[in-house]
N, CA, C and O atoms as CSV, one atom per row, in Angstrom:
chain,resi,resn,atom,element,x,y,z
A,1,UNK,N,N,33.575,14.006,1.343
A,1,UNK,CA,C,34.711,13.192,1.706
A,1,UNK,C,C,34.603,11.862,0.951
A,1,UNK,O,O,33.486,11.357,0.840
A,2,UNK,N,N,35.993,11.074,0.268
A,2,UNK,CA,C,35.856,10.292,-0.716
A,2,UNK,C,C,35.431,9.104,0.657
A,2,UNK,O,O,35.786,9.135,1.835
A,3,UNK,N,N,34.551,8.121,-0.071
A,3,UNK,CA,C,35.088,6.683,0.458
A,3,UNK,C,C,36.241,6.394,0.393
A,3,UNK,O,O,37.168,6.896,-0.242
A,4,UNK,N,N,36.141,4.890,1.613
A,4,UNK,CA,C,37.147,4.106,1.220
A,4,UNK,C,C,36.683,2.571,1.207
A,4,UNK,O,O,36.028,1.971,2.059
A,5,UNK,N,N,37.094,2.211,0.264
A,5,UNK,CA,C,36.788,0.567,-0.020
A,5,UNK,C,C,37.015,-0.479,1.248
A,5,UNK,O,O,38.122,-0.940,1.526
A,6,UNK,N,N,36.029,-0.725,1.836
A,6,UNK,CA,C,36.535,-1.843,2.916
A,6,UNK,C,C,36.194,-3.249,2.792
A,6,UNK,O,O,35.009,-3.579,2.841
A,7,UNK,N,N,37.272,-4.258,2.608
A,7,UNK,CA,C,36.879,-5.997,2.785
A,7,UNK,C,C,35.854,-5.943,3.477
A,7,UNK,O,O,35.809,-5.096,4.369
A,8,UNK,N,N,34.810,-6.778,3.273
A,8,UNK,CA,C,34.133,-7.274,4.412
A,8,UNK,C,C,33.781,-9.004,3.928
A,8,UNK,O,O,34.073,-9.703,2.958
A,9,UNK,N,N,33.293,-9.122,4.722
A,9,UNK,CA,C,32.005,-10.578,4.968
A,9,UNK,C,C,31.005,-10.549,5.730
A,9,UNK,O,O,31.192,-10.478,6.945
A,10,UNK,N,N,29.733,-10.596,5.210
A,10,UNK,CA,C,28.886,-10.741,5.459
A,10,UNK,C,C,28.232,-12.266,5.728
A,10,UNK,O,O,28.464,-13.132,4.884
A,11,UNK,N,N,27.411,-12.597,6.912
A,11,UNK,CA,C,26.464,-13.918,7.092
A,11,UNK,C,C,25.431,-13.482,7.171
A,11,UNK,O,O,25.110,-12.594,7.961
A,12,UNK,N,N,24.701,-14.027,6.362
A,12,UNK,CA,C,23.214,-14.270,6.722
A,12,UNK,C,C,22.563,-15.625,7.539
A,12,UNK,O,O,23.236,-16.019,8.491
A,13,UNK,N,N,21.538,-16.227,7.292
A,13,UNK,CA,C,20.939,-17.007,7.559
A,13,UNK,C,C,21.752,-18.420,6.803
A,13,UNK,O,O,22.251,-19.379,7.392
A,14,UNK,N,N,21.678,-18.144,5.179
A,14,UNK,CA,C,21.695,-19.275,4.088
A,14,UNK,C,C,23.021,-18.645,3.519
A,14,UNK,O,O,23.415,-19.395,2.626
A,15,UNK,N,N,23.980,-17.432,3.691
A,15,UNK,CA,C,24.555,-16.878,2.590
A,15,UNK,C,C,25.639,-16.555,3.050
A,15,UNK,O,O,25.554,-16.175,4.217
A,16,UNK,N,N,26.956,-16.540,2.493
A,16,UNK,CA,C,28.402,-15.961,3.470
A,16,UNK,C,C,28.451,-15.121,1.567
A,16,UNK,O,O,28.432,-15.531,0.406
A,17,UNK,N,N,28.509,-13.996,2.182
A,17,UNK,CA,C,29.234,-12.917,1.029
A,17,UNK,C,C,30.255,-12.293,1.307
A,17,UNK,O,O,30.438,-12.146,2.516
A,18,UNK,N,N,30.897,-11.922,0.729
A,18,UNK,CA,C,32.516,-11.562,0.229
A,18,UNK,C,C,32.538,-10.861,-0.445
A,18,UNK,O,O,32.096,-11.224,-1.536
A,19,UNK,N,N,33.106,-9.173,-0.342
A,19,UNK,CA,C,33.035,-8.124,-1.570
A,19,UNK,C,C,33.580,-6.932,-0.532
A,19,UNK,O,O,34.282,-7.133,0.459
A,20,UNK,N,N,33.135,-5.776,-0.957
A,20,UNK,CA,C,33.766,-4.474,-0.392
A,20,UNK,C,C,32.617,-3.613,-0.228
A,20,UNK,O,O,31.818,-3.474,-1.155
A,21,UNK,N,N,32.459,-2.963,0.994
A,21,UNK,CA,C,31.587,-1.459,0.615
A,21,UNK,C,C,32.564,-0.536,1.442
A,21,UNK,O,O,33.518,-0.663,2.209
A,22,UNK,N,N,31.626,0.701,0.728
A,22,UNK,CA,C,32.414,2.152,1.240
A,22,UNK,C,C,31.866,2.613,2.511
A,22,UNK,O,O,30.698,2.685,2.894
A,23,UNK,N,N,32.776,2.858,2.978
A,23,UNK,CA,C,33.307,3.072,4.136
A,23,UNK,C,C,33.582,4.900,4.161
A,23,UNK,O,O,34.195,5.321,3.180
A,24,UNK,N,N,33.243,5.738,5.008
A,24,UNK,CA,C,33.789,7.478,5.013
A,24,UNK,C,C,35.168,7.079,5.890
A,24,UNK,O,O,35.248,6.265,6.809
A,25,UNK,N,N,36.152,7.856,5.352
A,25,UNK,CA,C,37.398,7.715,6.532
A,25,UNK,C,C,36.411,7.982,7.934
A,25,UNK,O,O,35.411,8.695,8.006
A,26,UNK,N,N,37.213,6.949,9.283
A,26,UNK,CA,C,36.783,6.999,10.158
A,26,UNK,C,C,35.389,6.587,10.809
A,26,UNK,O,O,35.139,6.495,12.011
A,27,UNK,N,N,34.696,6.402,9.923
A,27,UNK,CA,C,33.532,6.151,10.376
A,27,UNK,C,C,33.934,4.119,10.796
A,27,UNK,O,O,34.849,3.418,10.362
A,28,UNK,N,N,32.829,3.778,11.740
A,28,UNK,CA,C,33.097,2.244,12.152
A,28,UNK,C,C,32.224,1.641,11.407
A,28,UNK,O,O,31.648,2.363,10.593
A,29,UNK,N,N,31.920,0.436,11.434
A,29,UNK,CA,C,31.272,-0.630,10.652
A,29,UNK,C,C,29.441,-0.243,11.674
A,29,UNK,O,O,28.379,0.194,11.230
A,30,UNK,N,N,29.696,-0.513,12.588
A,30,UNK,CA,C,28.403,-0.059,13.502
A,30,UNK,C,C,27.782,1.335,12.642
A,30,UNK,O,O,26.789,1.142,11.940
A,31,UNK,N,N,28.205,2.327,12.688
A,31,UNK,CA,C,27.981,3.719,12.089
A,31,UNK,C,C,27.513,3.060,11.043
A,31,UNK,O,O,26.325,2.740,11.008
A,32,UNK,N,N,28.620,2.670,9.738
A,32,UNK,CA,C,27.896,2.099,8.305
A,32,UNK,C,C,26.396,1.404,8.492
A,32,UNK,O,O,25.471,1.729,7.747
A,33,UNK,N,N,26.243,0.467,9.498
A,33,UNK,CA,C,24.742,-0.163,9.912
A,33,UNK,C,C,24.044,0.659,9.953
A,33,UNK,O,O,23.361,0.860,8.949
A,34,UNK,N,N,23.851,1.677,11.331
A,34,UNK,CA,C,23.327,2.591,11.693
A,34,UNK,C,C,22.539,3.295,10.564
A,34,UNK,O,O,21.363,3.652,10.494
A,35,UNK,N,N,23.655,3.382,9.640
A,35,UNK,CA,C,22.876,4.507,8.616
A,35,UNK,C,C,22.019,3.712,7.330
A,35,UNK,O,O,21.213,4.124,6.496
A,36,UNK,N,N,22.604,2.404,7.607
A,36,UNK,CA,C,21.733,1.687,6.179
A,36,UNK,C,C,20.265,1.992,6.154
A,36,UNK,O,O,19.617,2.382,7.125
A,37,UNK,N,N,19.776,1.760,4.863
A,37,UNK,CA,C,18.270,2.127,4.501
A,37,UNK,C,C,17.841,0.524,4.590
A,37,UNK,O,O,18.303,-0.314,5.364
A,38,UNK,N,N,17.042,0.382,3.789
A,38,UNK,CA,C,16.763,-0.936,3.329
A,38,UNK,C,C,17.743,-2.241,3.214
A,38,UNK,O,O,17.626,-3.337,3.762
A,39,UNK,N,N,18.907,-1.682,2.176
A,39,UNK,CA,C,20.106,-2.569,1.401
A,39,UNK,C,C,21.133,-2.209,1.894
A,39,UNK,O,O,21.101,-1.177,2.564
A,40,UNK,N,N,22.404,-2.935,1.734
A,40,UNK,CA,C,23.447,-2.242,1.722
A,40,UNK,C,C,23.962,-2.971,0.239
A,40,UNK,O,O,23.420,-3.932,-0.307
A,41,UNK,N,N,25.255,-2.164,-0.271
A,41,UNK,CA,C,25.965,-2.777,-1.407
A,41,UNK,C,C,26.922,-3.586,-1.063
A,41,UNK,O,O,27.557,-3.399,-0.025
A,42,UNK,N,N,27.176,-4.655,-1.928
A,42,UNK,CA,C,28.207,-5.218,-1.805
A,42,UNK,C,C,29.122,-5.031,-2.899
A,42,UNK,O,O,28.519,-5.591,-3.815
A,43,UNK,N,N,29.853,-4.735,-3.226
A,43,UNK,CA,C,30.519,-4.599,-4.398
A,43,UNK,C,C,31.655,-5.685,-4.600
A,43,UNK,O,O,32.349,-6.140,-3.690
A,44,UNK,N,N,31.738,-6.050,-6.031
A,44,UNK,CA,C,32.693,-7.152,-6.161
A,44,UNK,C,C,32.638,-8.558,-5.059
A,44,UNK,O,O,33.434,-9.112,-4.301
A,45,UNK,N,N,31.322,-8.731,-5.443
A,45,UNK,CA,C,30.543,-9.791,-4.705
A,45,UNK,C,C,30.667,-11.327,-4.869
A,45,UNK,O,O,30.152,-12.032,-5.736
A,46,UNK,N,N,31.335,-11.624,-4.010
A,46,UNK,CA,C,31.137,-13.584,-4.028
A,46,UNK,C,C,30.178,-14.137,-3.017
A,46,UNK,O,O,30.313,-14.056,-1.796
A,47,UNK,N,N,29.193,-14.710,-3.666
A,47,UNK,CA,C,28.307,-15.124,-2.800
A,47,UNK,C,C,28.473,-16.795,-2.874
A,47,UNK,O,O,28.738,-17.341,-3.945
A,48,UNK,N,N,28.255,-17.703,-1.381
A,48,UNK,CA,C,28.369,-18.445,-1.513
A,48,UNK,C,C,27.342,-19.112,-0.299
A,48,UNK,O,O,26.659,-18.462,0.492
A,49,UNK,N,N,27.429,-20.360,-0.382
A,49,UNK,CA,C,26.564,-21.208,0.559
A,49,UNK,C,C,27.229,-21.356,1.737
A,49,UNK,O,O,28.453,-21.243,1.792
A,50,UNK,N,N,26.334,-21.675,2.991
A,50,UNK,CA,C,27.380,-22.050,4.158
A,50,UNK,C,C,28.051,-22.865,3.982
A,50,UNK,O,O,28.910,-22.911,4.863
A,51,UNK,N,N,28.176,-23.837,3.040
A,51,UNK,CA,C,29.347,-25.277,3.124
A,51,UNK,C,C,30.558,-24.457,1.883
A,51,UNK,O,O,31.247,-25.168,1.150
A,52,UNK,N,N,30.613,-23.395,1.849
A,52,UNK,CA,C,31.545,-22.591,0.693
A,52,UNK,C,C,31.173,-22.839,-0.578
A,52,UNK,O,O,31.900,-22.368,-1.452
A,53,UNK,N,N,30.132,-23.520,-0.935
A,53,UNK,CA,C,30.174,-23.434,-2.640
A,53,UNK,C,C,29.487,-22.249,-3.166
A,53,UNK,O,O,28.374,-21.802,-2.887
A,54,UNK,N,N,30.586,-21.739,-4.171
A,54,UNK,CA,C,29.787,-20.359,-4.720
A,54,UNK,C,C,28.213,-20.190,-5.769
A,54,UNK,O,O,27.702,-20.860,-6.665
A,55,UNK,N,N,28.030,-19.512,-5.385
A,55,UNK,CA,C,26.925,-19.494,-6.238
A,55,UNK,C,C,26.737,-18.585,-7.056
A,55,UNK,O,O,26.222,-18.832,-8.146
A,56,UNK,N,N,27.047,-17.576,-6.767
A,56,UNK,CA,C,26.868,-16.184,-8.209
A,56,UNK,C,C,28.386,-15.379,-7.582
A,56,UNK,O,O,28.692,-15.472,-6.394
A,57,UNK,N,N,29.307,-14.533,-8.682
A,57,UNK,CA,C,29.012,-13.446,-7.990
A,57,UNK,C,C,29.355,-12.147,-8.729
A,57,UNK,O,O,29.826,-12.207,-9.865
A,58,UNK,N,N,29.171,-11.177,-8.225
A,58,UNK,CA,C,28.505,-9.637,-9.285
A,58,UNK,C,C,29.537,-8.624,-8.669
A,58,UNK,O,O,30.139,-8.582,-7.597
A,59,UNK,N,N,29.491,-7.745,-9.896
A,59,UNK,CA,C,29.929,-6.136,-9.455
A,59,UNK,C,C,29.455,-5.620,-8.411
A,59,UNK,O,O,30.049,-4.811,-7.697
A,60,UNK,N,N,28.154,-6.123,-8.211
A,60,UNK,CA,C,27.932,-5.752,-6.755
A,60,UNK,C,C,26.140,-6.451,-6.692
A,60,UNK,O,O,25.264,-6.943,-7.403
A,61,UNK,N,N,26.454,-6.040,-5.281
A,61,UNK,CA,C,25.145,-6.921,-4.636
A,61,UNK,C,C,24.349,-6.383,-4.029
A,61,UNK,O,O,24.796,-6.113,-2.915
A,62,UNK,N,N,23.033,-5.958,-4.209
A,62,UNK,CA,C,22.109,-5.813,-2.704
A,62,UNK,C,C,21.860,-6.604,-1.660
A,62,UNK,O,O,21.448,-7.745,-1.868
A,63,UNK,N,N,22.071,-6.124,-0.329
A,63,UNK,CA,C,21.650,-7.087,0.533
A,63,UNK,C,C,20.785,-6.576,1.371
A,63,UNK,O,O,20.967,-5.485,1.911
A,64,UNK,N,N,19.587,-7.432,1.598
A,64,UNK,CA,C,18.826,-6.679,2.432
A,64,UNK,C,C,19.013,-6.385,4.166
A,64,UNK,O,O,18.971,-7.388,4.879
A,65,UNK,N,N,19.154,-5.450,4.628
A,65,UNK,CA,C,19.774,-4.948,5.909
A,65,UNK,C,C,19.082,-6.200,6.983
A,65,UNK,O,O,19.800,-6.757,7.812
A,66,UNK,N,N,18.108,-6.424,6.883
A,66,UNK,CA,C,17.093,-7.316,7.725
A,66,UNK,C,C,17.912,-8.302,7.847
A,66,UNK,O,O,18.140,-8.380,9.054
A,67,UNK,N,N,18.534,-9.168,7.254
A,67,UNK,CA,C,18.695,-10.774,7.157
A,67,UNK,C,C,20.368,-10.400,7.275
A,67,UNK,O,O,20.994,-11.298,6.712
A,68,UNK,N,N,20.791,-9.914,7.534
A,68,UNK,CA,C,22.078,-9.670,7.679
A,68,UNK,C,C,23.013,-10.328,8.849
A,68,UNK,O,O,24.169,-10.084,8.506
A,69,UNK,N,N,23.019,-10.889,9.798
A,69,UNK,CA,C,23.548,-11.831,10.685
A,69,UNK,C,C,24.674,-10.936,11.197
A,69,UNK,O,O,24.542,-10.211,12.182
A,70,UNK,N,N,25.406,-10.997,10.721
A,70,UNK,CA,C,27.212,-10.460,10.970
A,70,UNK,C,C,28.047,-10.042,9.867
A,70,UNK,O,O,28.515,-10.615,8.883
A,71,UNK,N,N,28.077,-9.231,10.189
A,71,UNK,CA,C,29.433,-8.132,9.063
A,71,UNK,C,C,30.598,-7.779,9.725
A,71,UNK,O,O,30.476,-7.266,10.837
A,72,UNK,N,N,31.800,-7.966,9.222
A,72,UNK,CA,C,32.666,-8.070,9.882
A,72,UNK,C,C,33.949,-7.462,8.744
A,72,UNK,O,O,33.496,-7.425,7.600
A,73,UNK,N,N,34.810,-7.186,8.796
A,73,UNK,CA,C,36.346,-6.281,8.055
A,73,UNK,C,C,36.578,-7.516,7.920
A,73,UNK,O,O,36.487,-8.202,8.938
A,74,UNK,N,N,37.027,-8.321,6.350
A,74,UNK,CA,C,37.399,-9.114,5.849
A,74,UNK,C,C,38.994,-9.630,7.055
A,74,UNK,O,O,39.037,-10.783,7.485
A,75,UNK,N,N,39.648,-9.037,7.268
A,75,UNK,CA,C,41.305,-8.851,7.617
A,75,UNK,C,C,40.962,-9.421,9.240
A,75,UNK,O,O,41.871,-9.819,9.970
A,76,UNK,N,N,39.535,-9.393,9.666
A,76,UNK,CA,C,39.434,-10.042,11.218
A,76,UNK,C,C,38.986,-11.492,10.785
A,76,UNK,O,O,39.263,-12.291,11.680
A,77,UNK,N,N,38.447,-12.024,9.812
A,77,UNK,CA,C,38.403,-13.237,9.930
A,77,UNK,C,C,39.671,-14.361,9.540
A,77,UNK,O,O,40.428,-14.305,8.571
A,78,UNK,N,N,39.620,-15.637,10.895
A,78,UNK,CA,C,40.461,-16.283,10.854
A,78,UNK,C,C,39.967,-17.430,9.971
A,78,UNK,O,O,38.846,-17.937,9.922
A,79,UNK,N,N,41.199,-17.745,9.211
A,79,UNK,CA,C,40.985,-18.677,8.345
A,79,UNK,C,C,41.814,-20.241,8.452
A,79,UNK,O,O,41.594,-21.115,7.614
């Protein structure tokens, strides 16, 4: 079954990232956790500091599952 590209944002500790991972139709963001190994990808990655200044950002990103804070569907955060 294809992915599907989902917005997200990620917090860490030091880091707010911005990019997309795949998603199986239906599956929830909890499930996507559940199954992470080590990393997850970030794809089409803006990484930035907590006060918003960017700092890199890549085709995609590893992030390590550990330090991960909150992940959330880009489209729920209020801006």
């Amino acid at each position: 079954m294809p992915a599907i590209k989902t917005e997200v944002v990620v917090l860490t500790r030091y880091y707010r990232i911005e990019g997309e991972i795949d998603l199986i139709p239906g599956a929830r963001m909890t499930d996507f956790m559940n199954e992470a190994r080590r990393f997850v990808v970030v794809t089409d990655a803006t990484v930035t500091d907590l006060s918003g200044k960017e700092l890199v950002r890549g085709e995609f990103v590893n992030v390590l599952v550990d330090n991960i804070e909150v992940i959330l569907p880009a489209e729920s955060v209020i801006r």
